[in-house]
C-alpha positions as CSV (number, residue, x, y, z in Angstrom):
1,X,50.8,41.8,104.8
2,X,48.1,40.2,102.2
3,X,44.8,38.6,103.4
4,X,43.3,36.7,100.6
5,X,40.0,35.2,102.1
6,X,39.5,38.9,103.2
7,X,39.7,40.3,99.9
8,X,37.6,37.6,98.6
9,X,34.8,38.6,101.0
10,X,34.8,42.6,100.6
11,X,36.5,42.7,97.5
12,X,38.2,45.7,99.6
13,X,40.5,45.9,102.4
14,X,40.5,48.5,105.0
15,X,44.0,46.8,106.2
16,X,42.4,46.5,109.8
17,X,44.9,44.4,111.7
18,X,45.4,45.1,115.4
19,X,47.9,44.0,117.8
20,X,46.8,45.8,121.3
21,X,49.7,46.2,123.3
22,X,49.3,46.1,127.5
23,X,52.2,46.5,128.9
24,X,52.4,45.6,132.9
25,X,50.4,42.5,132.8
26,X,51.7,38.7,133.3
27,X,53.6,38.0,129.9
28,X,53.4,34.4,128.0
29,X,49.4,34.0,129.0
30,X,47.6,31.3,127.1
31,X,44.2,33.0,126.5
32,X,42.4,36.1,125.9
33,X,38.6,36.1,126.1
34,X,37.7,37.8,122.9
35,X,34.2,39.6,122.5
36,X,32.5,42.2,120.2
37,X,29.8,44.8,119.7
38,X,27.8,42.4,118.4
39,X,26.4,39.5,120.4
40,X,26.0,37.2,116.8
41,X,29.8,37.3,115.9
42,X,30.9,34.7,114.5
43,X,34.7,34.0,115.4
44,X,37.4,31.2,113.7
45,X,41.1,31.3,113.4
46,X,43.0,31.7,110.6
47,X,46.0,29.5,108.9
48,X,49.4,31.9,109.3
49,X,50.4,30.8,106.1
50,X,47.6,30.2,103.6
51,X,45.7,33.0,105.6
52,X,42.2,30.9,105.0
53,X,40.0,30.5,108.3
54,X,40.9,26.8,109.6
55,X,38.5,26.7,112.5
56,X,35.0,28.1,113.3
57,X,35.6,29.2,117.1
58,X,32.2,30.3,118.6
59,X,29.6,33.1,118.5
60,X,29.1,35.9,120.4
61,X,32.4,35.4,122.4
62,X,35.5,33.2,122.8
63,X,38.6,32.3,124.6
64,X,40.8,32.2,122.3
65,X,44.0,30.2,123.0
66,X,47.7,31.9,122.2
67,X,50.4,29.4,120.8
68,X,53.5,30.7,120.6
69,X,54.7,29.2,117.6
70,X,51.5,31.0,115.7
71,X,50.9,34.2,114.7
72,X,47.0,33.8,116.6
73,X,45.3,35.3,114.0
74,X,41.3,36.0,114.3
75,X,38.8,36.7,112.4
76,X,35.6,38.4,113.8
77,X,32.8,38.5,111.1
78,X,29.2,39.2,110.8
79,X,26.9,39.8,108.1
80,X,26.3,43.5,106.5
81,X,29.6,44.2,108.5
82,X,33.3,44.5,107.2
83,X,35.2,41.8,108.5
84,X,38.0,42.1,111.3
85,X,41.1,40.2,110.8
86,X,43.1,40.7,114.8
87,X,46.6,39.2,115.6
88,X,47.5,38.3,119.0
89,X,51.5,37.1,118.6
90,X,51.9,35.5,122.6
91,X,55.1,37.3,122.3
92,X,53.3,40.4,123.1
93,X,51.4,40.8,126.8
94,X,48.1,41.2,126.7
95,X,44.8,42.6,128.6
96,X,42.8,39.3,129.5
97,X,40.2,40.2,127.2
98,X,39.4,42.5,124.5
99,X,36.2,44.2,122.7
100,X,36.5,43.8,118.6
101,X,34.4,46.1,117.0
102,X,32.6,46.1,114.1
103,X,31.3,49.3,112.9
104,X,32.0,49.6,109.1
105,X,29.5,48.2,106.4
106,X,29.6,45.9,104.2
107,X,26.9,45.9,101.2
108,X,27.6,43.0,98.8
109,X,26.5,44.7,95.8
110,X,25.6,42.8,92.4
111,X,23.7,43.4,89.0
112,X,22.1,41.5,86.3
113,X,24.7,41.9,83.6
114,X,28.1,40.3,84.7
115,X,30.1,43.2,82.7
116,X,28.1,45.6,84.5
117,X,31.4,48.0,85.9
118,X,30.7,49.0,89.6
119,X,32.2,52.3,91.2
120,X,32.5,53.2,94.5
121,X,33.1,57.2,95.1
122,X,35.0,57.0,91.4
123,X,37.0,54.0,92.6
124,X,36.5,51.5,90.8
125,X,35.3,47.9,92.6
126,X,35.2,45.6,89.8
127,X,32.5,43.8,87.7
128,X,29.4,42.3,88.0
129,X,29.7,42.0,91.8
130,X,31.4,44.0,94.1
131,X,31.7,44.2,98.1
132,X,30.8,47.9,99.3
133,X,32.4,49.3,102.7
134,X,30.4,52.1,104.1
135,X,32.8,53.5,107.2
136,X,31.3,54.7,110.4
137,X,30.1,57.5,110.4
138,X,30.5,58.2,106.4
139,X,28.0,57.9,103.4
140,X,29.4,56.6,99.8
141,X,28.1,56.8,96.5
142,X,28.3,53.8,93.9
143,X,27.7,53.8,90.6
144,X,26.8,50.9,87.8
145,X,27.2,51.5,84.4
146,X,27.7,49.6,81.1
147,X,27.7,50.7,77.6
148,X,24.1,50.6,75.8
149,X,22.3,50.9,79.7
150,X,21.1,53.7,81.8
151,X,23.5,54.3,84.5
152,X,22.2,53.1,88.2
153,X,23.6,55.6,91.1
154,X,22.7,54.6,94.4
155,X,23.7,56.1,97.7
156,X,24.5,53.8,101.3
157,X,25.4,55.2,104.5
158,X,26.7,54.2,108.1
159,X,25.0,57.4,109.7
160,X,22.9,57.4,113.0
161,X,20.3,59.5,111.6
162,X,20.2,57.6,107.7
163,X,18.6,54.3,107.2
164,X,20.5,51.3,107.5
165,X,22.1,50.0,104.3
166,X,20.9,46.9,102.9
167,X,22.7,43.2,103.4
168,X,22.6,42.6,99.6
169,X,21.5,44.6,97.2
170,X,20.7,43.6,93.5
171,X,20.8,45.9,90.6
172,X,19.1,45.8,87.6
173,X,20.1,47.4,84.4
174,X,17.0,47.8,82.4
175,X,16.7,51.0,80.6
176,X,18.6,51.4,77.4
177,X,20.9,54.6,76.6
178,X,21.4,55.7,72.9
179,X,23.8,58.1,72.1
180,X,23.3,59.4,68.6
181,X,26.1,61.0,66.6
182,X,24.4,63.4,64.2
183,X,25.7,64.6,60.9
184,X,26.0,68.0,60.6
185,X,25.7,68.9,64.1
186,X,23.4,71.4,65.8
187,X,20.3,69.8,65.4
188,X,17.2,69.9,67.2
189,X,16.2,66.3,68.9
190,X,12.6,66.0,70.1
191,X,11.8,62.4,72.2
192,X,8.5,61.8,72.5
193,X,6.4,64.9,73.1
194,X,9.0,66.7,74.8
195,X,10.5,70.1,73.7
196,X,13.1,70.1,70.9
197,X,16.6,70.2,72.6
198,X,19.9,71.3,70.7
199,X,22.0,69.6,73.3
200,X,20.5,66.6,74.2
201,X,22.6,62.9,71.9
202,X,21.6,60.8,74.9
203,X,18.2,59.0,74.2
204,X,16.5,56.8,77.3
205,X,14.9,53.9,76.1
206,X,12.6,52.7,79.2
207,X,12.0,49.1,79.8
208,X,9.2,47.6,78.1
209,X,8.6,50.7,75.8
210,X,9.5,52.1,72.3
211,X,10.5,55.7,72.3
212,X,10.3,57.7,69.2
213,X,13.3,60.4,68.2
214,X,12.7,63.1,65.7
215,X,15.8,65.1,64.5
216,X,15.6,68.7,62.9
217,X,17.7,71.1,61.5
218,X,16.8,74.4,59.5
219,X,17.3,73.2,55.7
220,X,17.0,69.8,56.8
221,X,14.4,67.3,56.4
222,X,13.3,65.3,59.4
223,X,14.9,62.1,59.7
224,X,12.4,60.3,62.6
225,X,13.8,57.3,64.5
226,X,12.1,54.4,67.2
227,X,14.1,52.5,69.4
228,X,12.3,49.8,70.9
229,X,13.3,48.1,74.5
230,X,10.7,45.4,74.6
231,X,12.0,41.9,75.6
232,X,11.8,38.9,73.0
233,X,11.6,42.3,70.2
234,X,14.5,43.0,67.6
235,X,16.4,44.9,66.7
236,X,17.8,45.7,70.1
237,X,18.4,49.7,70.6
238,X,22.0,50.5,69.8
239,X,24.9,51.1,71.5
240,X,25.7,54.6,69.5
241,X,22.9,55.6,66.3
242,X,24.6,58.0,63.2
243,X,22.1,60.2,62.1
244,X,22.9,61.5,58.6
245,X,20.6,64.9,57.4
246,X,20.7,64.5,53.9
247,X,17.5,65.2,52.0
248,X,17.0,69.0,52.2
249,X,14.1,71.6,52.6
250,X,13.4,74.5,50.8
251,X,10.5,76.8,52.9
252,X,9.3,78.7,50.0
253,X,7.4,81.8,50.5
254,X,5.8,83.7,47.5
255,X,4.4,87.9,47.2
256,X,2.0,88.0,46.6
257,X,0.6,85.6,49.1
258,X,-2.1,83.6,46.4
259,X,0.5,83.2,44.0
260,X,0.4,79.4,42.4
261,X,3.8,77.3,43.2
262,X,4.1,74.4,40.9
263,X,6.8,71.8,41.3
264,X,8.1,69.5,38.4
265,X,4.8,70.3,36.3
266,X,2.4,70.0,39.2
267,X,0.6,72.4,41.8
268,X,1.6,72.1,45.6
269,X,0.5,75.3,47.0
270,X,-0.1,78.8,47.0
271,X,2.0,81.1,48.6
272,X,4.2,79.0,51.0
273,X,5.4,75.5,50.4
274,X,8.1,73.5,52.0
275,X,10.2,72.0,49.7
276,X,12.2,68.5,49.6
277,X,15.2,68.0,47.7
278,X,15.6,64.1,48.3
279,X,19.7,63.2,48.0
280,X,21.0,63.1,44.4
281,X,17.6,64.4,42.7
282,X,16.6,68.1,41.7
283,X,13.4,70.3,41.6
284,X,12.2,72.4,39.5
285,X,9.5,75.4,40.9
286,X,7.4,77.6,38.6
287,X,5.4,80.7,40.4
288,X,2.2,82.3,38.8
289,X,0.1,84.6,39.0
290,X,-1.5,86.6,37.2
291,X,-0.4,89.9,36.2
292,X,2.8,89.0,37.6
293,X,5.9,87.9,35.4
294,X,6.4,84.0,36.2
295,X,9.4,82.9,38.0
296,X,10.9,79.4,37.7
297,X,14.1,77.7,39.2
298,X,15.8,74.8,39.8
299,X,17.0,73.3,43.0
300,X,19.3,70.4,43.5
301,X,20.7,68.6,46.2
302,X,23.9,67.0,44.3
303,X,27.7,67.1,45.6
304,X,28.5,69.2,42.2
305,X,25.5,71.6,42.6
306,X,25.1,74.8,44.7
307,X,23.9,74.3,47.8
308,X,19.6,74.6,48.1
309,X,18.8,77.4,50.4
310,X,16.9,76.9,53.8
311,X,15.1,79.8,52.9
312,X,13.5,81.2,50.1
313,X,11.9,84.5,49.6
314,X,10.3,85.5,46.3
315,X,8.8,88.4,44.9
316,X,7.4,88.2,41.9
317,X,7.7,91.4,39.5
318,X,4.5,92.9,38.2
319,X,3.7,92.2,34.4
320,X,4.2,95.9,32.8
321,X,2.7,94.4,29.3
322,X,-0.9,93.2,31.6
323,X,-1.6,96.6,32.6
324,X,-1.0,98.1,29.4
325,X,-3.2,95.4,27.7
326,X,-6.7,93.6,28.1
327,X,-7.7,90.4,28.5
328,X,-10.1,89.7,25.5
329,X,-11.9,86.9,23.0
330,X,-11.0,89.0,20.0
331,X,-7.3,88.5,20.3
332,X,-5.9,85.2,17.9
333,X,-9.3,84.9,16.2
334,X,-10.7,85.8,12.8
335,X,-13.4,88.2,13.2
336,X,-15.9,89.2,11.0
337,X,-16.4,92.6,10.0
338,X,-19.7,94.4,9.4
339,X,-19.7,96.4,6.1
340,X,-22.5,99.1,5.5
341,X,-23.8,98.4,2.1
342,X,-23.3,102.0,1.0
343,X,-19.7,101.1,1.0
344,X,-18.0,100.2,-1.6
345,X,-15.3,97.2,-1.3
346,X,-12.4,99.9,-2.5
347,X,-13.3,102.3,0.0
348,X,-13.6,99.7,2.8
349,X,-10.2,98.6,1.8
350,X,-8.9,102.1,1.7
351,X,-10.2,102.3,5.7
352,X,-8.8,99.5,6.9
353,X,-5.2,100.4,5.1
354,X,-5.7,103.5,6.5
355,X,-6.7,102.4,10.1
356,X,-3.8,100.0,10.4
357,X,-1.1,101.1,8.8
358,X,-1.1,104.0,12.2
359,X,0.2,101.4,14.0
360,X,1.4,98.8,12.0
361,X,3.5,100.6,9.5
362,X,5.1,97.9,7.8
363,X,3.1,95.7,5.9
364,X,4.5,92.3,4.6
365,X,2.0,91.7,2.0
366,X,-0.9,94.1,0.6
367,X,-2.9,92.2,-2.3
368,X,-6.3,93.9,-3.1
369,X,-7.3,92.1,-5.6
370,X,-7.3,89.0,-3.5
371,X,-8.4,90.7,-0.4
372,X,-5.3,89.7,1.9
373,X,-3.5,92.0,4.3
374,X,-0.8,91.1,6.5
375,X,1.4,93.6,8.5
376,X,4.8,92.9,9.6
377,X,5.7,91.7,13.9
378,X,5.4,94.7,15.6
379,X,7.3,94.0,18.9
380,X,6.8,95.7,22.2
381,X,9.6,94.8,25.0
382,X,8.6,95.4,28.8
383,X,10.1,95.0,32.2
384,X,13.6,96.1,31.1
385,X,13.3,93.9,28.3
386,X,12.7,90.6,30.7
387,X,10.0,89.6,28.3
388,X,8.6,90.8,24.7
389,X,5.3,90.7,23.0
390,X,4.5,90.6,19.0
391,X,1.8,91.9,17.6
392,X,0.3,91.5,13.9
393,X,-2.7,92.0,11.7
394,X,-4.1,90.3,9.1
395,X,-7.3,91.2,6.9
396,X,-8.8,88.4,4.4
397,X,-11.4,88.8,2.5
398,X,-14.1,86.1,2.9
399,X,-15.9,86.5,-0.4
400,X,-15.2,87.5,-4.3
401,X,-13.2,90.5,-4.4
402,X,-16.7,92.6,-5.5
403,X,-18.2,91.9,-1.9
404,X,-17.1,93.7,1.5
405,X,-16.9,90.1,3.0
406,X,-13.7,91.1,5.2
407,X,-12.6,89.7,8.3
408,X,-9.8,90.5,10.6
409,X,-7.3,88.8,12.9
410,X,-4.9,90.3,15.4
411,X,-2.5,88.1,16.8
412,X,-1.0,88.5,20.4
413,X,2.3,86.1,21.6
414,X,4.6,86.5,24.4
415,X,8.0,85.7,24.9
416,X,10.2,85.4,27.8
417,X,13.8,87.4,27.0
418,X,14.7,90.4,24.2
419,X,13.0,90.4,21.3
420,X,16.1,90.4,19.5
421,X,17.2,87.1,21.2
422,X,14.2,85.1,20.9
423,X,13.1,82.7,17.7
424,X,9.4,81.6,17.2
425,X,9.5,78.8,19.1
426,X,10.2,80.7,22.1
427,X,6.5,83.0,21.4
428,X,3.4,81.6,22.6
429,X,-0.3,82.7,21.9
430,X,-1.3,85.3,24.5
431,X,-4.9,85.8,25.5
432,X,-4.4,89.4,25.9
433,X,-4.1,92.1,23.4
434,X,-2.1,95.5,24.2
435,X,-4.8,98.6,24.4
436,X,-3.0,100.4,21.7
437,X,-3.5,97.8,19.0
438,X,-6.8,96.9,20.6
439,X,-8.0,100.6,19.4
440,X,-7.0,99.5,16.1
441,X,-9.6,96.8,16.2
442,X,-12.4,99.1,17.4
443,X,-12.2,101.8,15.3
444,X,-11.9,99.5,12.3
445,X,-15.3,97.9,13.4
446,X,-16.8,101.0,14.0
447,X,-15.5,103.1,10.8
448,X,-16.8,100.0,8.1
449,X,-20.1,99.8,10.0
């Protein structure tokens, strides 16, 4: 048996119908006086057929007439109360009166968004609006959710020692939800000032604020995100947010510590230096120091291209070719070389021949008469042949061929790679001359002095 008017004012029906049997009393009577709990009842009968109420009856109490052609329906409301539909059929005898009680709750429940889905202990009520029974003696739980908003839950109970539920009770969905699908996953959001959480893809927006969302991964540069849930303010915060990580981050760390990192041409730091790799683009990093053999390398962050590392530790080696030579003026210069007068310009040139050819033992071009010396490259390979330096010597002589108007030049140029494999494009002037040729130049100073 259906009630509609019922189910339009509870939205729920407890399928309270009651036809109180008495047996022993005078059959075919024409009224029962009908009372309840509550002394503001409000009583009216209800069609058999359409099952709408056709007649307000009283309040409080009523003697309610019995037809028998009817069903004598009744229904006993009162507000913040579930309703009580009772059927008297004069077919039936009946005490002369009767006590309808009303003890369950009713809570007509709405919110501010019409799609808004109410549930009622995981049942759900419907949307928008719903009419809440809270039976005697129980305690329910409702819920109101919608996509985008915070989720509302709210508890109402019909318990002596709990307060009263409400009448009516409006809800308002304010707060904004954003769930954020993040790409790759198991990185670190941070909302606000809060501590970073690896778990957390729900992001509260409160009412009238903007929250700001930073999310982190190792290797990964920060993407950083507001949402803003200010009224009359676009855009609104969205439903779901896709987070894509895609511009990367090296952390660099150098040994030694004051070693110069350079990126693309240009210094950035000195001994640590966090790295981007934007999407699509490369970097190049050269590390310096002196004494040390430089390192370079090139990161990109391109679909064809290996991976760039999260981490990066570097050690430079140290530069077996600086300790073996010193840093100096004299090296890639002409120098002018002191004669003694009683020297004569063939001995002088006997010295120096003498003096170089110890370590220089191949000499490309020997013209005395002119006064010009040059000695072949002698090359010198260090750091398991990771880098070579050339060394050579040439003597002019400044003046007529009668004069001891020498000068001499030692050149000094490094090269990154065998000395076999390398071209002279690939040598460059080094400011530093190797201690065994550097003797060369001292004694030659000294001896013609």
């Amino acid at each position: 048996m259906k009630y509609p008017y019922y189910r339009k004012r509870t939205m729920l029906f407890s399928g309270i119908l009651l036809c109180v049997l008495a047996s022993g009393h005078t059959h075919g009577q024409s009224k029962i006086k009908v009372s309840s709990n509550h002394a503001d009842a409000v009583y009216a009968k209800v069609d058999d057929v359409t099952d709408e109420p056709i007649e307000r009856l009283g309040i409080g109490a009523v003697d309610f007439k019995l037809d028998k052609e009817s069903k004598n329906r009744l229904l006993v409301t009162k507000e913040g109360y579930e309703p009580l539909l009772l059927e008297f059929p004069k077919t039936v005898k009946w005490d002369k009166e009767f006590v309808a009680l009303l003890e369950n709750r009713l809570v007509v429940l709405e919110t501010d968004h019409e799609d808004a889905m109410i549930f009622c202990d995981d049942i759900h009520m419907g949307n928008g609006k719903a009419n809440i029974i809270v039976p005697k003696g129980k305690s329910v739980s409702v819920f109101v959710n919608k996509n985008g908003f915070v989720t509302q839950t709210l508890s109402f109970y019909n318990q002596p020692d709990q307060e009263e539920p409400p009448i009516k009770k409006t809800i308002s969905l304010k707060d904004r939800l954003v769930t954020l699908e993040i790409v790759p996953s198991g990185a670190m959001v941070t909302v606000g000032g809060s501590e970073p959480d690896p778990n957390t893809n729900k992001i509260v927006v409160p009412f009238d604020t903007c929250v700001e969302v930073k999310i982190s991964k190792e290797g990964f540069a920060d993407v950083v995100k507001e949402f803003c849930n200010i009224p009359g303010s676009s855009p609104v915060p969205p439903i779901t947010q896709k987070i894509t990580l895609e511009d990367r981050i090296v952390k660099l760390t150098v040994t030694p510590e004051d070693a110069s990192i350079s990126m693309n041409g240009t210094l950035e730091a000195y001994g640590t230096f966090d790295m981007l790799v934007a999407k699509g683009k490369c970097q190049r990093i050269l590390i310096q120091k002196e004494g040390f053999i430089p390192f370079s390398k090139t990161y990109c962050n391109q679909n064809d291209a290996e991976i760039p590392p999260a981490l990066e530790n570097l050690i430079l080696r140290e530069d077996e070719a600086y300790n073996a030579s010193v840093a100096t003026e004299k090296v890639n210069t002409r120098i002018p070389l002191v004669t003694r007068n009683s020297l004569s310009s063939a001995d002088a040139w006997k010295i120096l021949i003498a003096i170089i050819t110890r370590e220089f033992d191949v000499l490309e071009t020997v013209d005395y008469n002119a006064g010009y010396l040059i000695t072949g490259w002698k090359y010198d390979e260090f750091n398991e042949s990771t880098y070579a330096v050339r060394s050579r010597v040439i003597v002019t002589n400044t003046g007529n061929t009668s004069e001891n108007s020498y000068s001499v030049k030692i050149i000094s140029q490094y090269g990154m790679g065998k000395a076999s494999e390398l071209d002279e494009t690939k040598y460059k002037d080094w400011n530093r001359l190797l201690k065994k040729y550097y003797a060369v130049l001292d004694e030659v100073e000294i001896r013609l002095q």
